[in-house]
Kinemage of the C-alpha trace (Angstrom):
@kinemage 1
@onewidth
@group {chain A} dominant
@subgroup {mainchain}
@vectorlist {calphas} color= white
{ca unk a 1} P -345.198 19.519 -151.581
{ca unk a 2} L -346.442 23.258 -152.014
{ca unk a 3} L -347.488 25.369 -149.408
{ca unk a 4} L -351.611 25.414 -149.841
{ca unk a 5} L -351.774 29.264 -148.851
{ca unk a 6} L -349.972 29.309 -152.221
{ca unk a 7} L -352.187 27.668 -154.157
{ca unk a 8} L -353.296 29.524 -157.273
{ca unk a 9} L -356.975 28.643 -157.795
{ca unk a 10} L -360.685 29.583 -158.391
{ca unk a 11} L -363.186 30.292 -155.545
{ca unk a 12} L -365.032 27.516 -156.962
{ca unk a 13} L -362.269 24.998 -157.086
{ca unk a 14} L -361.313 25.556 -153.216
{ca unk a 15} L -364.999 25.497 -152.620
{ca unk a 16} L -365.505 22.118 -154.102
{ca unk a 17} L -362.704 20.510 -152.523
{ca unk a 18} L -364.112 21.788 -149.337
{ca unk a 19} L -360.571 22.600 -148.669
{ca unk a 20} L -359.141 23.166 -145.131
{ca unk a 21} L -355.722 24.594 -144.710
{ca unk a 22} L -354.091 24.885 -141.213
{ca unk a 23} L -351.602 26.997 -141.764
{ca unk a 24} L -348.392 28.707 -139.307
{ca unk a 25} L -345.974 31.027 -140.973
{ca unk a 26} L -343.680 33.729 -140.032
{ca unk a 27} L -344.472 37.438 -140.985
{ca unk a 28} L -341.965 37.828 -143.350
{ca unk a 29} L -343.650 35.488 -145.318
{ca unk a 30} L -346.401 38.234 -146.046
{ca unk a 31} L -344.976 40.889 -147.381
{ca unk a 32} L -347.231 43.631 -147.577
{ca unk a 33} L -347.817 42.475 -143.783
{ca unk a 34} L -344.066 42.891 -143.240
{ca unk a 35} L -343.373 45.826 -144.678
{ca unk a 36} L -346.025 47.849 -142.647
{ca unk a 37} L -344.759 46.160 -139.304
{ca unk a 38} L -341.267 47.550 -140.630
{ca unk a 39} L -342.953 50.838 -141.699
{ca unk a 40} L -343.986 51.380 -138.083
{ca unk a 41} L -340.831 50.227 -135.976
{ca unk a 42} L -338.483 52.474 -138.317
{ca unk a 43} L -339.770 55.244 -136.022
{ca unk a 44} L -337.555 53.857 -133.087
{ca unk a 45} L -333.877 54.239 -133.068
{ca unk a 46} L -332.247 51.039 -135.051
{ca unk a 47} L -330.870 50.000 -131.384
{ca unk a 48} L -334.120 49.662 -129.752
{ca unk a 49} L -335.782 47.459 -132.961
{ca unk a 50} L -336.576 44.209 -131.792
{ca unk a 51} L -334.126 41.864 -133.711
{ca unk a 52} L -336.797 38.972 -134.269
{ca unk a 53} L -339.863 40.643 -135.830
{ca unk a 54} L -339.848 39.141 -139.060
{ca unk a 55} L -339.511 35.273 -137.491
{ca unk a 56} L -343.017 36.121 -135.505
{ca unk a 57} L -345.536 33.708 -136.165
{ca unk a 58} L -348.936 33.947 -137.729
{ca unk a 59} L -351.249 31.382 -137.704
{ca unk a 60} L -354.462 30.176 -137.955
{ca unk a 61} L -357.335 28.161 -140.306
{ca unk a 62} L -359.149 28.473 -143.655
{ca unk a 63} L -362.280 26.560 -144.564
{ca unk a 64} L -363.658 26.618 -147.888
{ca unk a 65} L -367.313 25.327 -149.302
{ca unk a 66} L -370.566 26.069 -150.490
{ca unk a 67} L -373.295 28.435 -148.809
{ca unk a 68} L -375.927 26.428 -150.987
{ca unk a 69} L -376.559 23.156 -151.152
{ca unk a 70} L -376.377 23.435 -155.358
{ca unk a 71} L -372.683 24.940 -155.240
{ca unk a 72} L -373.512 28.164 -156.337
{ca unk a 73} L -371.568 30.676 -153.930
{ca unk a 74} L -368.701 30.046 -152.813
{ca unk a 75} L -367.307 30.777 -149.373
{ca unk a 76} L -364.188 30.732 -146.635
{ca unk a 77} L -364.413 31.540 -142.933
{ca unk a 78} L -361.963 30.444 -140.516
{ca unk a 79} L -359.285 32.364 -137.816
{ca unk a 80} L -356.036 34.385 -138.602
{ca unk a 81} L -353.799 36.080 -135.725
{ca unk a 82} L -350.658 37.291 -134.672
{ca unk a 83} L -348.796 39.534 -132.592
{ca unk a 84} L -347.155 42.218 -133.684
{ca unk a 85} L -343.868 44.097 -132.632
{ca unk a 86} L -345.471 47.758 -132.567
{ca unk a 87} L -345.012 51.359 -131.201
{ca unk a 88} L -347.115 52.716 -128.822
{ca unk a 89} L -348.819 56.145 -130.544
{ca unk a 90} L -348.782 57.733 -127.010
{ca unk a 91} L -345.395 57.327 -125.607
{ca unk a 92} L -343.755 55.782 -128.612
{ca unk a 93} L -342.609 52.855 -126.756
{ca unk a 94} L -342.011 49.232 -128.989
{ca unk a 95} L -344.825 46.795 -127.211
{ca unk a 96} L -346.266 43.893 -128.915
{ca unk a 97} L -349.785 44.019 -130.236
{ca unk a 98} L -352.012 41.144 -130.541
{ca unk a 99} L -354.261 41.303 -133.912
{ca unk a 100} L -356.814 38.644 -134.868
{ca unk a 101} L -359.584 37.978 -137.078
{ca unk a 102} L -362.461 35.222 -138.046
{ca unk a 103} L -363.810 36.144 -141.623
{ca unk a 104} L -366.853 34.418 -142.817
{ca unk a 105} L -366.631 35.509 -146.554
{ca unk a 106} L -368.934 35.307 -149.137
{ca unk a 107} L -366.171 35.056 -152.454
{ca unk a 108} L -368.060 36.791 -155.282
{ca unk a 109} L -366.648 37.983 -158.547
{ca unk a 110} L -366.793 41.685 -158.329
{ca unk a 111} L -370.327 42.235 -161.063
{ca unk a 112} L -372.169 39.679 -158.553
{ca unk a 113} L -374.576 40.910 -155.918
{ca unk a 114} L -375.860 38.280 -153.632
{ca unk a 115} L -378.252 40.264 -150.554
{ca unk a 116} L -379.465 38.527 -147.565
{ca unk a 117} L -376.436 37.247 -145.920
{ca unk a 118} L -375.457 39.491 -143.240
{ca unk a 119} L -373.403 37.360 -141.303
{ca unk a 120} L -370.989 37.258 -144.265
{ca unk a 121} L -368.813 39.962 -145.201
{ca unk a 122} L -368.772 39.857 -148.919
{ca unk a 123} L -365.082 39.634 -150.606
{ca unk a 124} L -365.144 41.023 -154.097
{ca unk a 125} L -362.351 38.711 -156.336
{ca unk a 126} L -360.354 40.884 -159.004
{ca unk a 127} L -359.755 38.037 -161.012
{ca unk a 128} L -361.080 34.464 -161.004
{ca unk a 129} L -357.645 32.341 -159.467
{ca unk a 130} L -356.618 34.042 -156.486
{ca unk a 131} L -354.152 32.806 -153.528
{ca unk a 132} L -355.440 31.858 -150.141
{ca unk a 133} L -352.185 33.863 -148.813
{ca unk a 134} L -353.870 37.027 -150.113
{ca unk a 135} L -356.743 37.011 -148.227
{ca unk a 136} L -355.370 36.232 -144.974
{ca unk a 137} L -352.453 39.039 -145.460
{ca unk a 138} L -355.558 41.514 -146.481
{ca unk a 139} L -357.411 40.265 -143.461
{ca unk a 140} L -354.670 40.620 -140.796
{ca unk a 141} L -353.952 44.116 -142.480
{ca unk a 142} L -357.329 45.851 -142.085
{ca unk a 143} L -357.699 44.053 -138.789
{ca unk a 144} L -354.866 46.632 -137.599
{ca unk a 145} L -355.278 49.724 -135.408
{ca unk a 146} L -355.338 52.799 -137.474
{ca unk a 147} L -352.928 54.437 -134.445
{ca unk a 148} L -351.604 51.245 -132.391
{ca unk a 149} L -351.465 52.137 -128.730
{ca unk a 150} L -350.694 50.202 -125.525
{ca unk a 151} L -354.144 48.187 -123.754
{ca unk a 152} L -353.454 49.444 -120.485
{ca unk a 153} L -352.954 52.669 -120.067
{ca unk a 154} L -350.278 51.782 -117.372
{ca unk a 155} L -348.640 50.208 -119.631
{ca unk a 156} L -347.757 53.208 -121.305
{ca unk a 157} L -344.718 55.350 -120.242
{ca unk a 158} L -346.603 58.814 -121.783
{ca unk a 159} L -349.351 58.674 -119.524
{ca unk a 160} L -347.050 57.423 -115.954
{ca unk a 161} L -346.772 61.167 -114.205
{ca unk a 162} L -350.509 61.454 -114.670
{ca unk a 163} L -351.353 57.964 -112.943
{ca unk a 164} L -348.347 58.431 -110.675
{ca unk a 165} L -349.892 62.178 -109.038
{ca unk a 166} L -353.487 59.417 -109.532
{ca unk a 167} L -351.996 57.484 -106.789
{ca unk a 168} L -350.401 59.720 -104.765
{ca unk a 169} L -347.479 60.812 -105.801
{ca unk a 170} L -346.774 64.248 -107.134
{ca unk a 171} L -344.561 64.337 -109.790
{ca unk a 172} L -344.324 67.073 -112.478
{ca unk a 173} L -346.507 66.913 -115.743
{ca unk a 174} L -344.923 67.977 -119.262
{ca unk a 175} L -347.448 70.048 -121.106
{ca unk a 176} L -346.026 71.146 -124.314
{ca unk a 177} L -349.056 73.311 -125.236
{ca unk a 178} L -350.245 74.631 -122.120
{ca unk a 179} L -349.200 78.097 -122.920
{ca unk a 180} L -350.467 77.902 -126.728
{ca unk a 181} L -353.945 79.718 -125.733
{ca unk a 182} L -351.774 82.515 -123.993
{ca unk a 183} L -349.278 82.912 -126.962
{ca unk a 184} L -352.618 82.523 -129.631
{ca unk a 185} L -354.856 85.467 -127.672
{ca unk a 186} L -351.622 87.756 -127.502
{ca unk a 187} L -350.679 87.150 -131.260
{ca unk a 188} L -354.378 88.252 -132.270
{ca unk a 189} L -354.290 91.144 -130.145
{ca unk a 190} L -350.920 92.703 -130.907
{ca unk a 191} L -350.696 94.959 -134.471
{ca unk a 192} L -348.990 93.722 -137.269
């Protein structure tokens, strides 16, 4: 039996089927997903990679129907999440990054404009047969911080001096460019 996130058909066809699909896979199995995951923890040094990235699981639930009662517009809502292996953008620390999403999609062929539905987010198809794997990879994708960072900020090891001196305890600050006004003003002033 195939894997259903496979499944090469039309809106319609899913629709009408009023398929479901449960679905829990591991991130390799997405691989645009994959490779930005991989993108981001090839900043760290290969030592400090965690060694099971690819084997974390995503999972979640599509739904497919009708919006109309006369089968005219086809849609898909449902859940997608996982957590990511990630590096902090602030002290770039690996930390694991929790990333969900619940579309409710309108699925219209991309000349089709259908207004009054604002509780739908309307997903234009490129061509008629699609895969339900694309649209939860695409999902999970733009559901991702532009510049991951840890929740807490305790959590995160590049902002520790300033909530250690917070709570009492002095301890020195590293400020690469608190001398770059000084160095600027004396650069404009001095003759070429």
């Amino acid at each position: 039996m195939g894997n259903p996130l496979r499944d090469r058909r039309t809106a319609a066809e899913f629709a009408a089927d009023g398929q479901v699909i449960e679905f829990k896979e591991k991130i390799g199995f997405f691989a645009g997903l994959a490779e930005i995951v991989e993108a981001d923890l090839a900043a760290l040094d290969p030592s400090r990679i965690p060694s099971a990235w690819r084997e974390t699981e995503v999972s979640g639930r599509l739904q497919f129907g009708y919006l109309d009662a006369a089968g005219r517009v086809p849609i898909v809502s449902g859940r997608a999440a996982v957590r990511i292996d990630a590096v902090c953008q602030r002290c770039l620390e690996p930390f694991q990054l929790d990333i969900s999403t619940e579309p409710k999609l309108l699925l219209l062929d991309a000349e089709r404009q259908l207004d009054g539905y604002e509780e739908f987010e309307v997903w234009e198809l490129g061509t008629p047969a699609f895969m339900p794997q694309d649209i939860v990879e695409e999902l999970l994708i733009m559901a991702m911080p532009y510049s991951a960072m840890h929740d807490r900020m305790a959590e995160c090891k590049a902002l520790t001096p300033v909530l250690s001196r917070e709570a009492g305890v002095v301890t020195e600050l590293k400020r690469p460019f608190a001398d770059l006004r000084s160095q600027m003003k004396q650069h404009e002033s001095d003759p070429d």
